[in-house]
C-alpha positions in Angstrom: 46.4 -10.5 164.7 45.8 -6.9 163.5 45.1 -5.6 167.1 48.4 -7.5 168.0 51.0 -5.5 165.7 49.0 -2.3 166.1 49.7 -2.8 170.0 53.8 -4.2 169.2 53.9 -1.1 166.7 52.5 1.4 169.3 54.9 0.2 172.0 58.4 0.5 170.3 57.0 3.7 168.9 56.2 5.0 172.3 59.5 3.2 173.8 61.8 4.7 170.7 60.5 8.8 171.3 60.6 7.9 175.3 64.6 7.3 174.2 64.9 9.9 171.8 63.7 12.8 174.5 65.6 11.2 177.2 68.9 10.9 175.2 68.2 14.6 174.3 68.4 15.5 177.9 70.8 13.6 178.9 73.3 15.0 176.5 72.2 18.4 177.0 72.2 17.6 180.8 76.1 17.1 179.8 76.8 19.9 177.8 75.3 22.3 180.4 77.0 20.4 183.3 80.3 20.7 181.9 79.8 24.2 181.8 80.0 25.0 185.5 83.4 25.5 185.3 84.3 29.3 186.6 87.2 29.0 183.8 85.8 27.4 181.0 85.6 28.7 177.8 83.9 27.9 174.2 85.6 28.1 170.8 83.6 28.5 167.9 86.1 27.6 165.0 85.1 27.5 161.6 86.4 25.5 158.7 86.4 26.8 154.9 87.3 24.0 152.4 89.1 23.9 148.7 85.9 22.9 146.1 84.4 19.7 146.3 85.9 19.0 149.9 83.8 19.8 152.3 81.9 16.2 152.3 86.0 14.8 153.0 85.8 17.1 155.8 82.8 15.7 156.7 84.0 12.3 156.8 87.1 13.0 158.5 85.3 14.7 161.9 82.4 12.0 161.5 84.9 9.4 161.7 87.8 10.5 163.7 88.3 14.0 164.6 85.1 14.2 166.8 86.4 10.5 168.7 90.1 12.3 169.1 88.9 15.6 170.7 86.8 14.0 173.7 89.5 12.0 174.1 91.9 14.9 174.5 89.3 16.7 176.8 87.2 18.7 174.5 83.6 18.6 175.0 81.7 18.7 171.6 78.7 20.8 171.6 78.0 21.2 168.0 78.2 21.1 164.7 76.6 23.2 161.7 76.8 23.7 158.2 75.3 27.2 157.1 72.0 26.4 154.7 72.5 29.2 151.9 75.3 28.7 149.0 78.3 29.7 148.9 78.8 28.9 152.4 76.6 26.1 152.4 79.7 24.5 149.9 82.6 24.7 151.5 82.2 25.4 155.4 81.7 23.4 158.7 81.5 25.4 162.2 81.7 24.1 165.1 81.7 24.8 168.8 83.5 23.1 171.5 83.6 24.3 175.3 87.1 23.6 177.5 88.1 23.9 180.8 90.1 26.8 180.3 92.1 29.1 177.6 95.2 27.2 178.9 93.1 23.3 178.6 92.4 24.1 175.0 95.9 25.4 173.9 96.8 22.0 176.2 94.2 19.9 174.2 94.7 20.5 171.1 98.3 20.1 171.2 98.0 16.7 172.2 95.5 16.7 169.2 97.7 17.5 166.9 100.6 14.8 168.0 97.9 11.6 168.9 99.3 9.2 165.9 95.7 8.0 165.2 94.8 12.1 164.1 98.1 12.1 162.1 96.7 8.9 160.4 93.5 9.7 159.9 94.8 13.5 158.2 97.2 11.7 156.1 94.7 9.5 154.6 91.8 12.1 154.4 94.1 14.2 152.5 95.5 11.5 149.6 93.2 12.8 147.2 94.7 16.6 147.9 94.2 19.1 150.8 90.9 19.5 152.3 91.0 23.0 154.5 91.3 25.9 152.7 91.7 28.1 156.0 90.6 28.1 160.1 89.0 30.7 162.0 88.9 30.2 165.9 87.4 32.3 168.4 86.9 32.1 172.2 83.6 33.5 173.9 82.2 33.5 177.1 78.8 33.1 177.9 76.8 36.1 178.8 75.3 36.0 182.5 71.5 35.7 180.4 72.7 32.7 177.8 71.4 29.4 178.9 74.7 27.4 178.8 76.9 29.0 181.3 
């Protein structure tokens, strides 16, 4: 009986990393496919919160925001919160990668007018505003950077 779960346990351990490392690639497979595109671009934007609101935040792009922007044609590549205080506190950067200058001006104001976002603000904010201020800039990747 030992031998028996020792085997079962080995399997879905093996079977589980097997999906791990090939979701991994997949996704990046995504990320660096999508960046073919002789026009696209990637905005880093970067999100300070009031005190105490940065886990709201959190919740709102865990939830919804993240859903809404694939759905208006941003691609998500990241996410990151920096690790020392007082950043670590109050601030969530991101970076998301668009067809075009023109796609992302496009995208985000269909963002902005999709009644689920305007649901999902309005209740994330009921307990009082969240973002203290937004920071957005554009890059282009450098002809050396692996995601081109």
């Amino acid at each position: 009986m030992f031998k028996s779960n020792r085997f079962l346990i080995t399997c879905s351990l093996a079977i589980f990393g097997f999906g791990l490392v090939a979701g991994s690639a997949i996704q990046f497979a995504g990320v660096a496919e999508a960046a073919h595109h002789s026009n696209q671009v990637f905005e880093l934007r970067t999100y300070t919160t009031h005190p105490g609101r940065l886990e709201a935040l959190h919740s709102r792009f865990r939830d919804h925001t993240v859903e809404l922007f694939e759905r208006h044609g941003m691609t998500n590549v990241g996410y990151f919160v920096p690790q020392e205080a007082p950043l670590a506190d109050n601030t969530l950067i991101y970076l998301l990668a668009h067809d075009s200058r023109e796609a992302a001006k496009a995208s985000f104001a269909n963002f902005v007018n999709d009644p689920d976002w305007k649901k999902a603000r309005a209740e994330s904010i009921s307990s009082g505003d969240i973002v203290a201020g937004i920071t957005s800039v554009f890059l282009d990747p450098t002809d050396y950077s692996p995601i081109k």
